[in-house]
N, C-alpha and C positions, 0 to 999 in steps of 0.2 A: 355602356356595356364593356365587357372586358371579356379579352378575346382568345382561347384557345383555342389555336388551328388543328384541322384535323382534315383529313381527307377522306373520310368514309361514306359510302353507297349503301343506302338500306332499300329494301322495295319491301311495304309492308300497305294496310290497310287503315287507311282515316277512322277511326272509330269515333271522332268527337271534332268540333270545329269551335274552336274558344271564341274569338273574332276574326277580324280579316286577316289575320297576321299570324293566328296560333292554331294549332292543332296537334290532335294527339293521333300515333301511329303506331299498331300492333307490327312487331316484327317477330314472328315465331313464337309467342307467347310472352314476348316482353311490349311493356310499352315505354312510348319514347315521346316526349313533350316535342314538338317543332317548331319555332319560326322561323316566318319567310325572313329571306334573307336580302337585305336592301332594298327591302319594300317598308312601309308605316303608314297601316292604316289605323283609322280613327275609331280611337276608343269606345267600348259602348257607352256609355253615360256622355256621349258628345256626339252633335248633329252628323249622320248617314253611319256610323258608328253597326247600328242593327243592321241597315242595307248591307255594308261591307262585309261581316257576317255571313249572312243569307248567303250574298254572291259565291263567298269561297265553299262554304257549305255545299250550295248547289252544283258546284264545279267536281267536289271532291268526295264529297261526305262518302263513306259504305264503299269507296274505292279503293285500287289498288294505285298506288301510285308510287312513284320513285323519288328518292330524296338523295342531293348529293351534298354534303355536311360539309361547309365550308368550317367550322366552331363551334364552340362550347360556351354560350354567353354567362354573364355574372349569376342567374337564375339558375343555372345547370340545364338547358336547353338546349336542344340541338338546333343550332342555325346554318340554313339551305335554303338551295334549290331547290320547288315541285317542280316534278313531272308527272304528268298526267298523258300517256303514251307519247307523240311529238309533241304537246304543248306545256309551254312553259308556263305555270300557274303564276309563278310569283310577276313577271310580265304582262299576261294578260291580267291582270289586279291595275297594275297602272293602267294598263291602256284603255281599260274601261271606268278607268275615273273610281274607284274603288278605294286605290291606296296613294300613299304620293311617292317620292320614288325618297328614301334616305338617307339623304346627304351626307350626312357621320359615316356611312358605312358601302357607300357607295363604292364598288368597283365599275359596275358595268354604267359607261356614261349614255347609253342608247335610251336607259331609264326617263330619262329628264325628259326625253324628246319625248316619248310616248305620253307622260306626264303633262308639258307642253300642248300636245297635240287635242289629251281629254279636257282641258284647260279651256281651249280653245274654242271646243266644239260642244260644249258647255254639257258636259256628259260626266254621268254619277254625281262625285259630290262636290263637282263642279260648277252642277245645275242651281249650288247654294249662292246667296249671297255672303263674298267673303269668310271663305272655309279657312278655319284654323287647323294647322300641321298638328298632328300628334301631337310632338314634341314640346309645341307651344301651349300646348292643353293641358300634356300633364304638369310644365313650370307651374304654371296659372293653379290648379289644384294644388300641386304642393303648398305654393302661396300663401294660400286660402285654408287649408291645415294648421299651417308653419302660425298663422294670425290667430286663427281659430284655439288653441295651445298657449300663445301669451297673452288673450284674453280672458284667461279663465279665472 
């Protein structure tokens, strides 16, 4: 990702939940792409993928909620912070075994612990045997592309 900082606050309405990670949000008659921000959750086409979904969905979906816009990723996305009145959405995704916490983009290192802690207690998509990171999922598919292309 590539990263333009920005420091804006939008308080609008979730009107769409892509996966764990993205969602869309009306602010005043505009809408605005969001990811969470130093979370990665697992893709849909890859095991708990739909769970993680579901989860932020149920969290958020038809809500109001507040977004503090850390960037502007290589997608043209706005990437942040949820708030969902005191709760910090992108947070509680770790800490319910939902997302993992980052690492590439990680500021807040509390993430890992919470991350650790669903790990441990073998909670969401913890409860898998040997869950693969995002990021390890989508190499593996590009991979698998990249072969699929010089075999033809």
């Amino acid at each position: 990702m590539s990263y333009a900082p920005t420091s804006e606050v939008f308080s609008g309405r979730v009107i769409k939940v892509v996966d764990g990670d993205t969602l869309y949000l009306r602010v005043d008659g505009n809408q605005h792409v969001i990811r969470l921000h130093e979370i990665d959750a697992p893709e849909l086409g890859q095991p708990w993928g739909w769970q993680a979904r579901r989860a932020l969905s149920n969290k958020v979906s038809r809500k109001n909620v507040v977004v503090e816009v850390s960037t502007t990723d290589a997608y043209g996305r706005l990437v942040g912070k949820v708030w969902l009145g005191e709760r910090d959405i992108n947070r509680v995704m770790v800490w319910e075994g939902h997302a993992w916490a980052y690492r590439q983009y990680l500021d807040n290192r509390l993430l890992l612990k919470y991350e650790a802690n669903a790990k441990k207690e073998g909670i969401g998509l913890w409860s898998q045997a040997d869950p693969i990171p995002p990021w390890e999922w989508r190499k593996r598919q590009q991979r698998r592309k990249d072969l699929a292309r010089t075999h033809r």
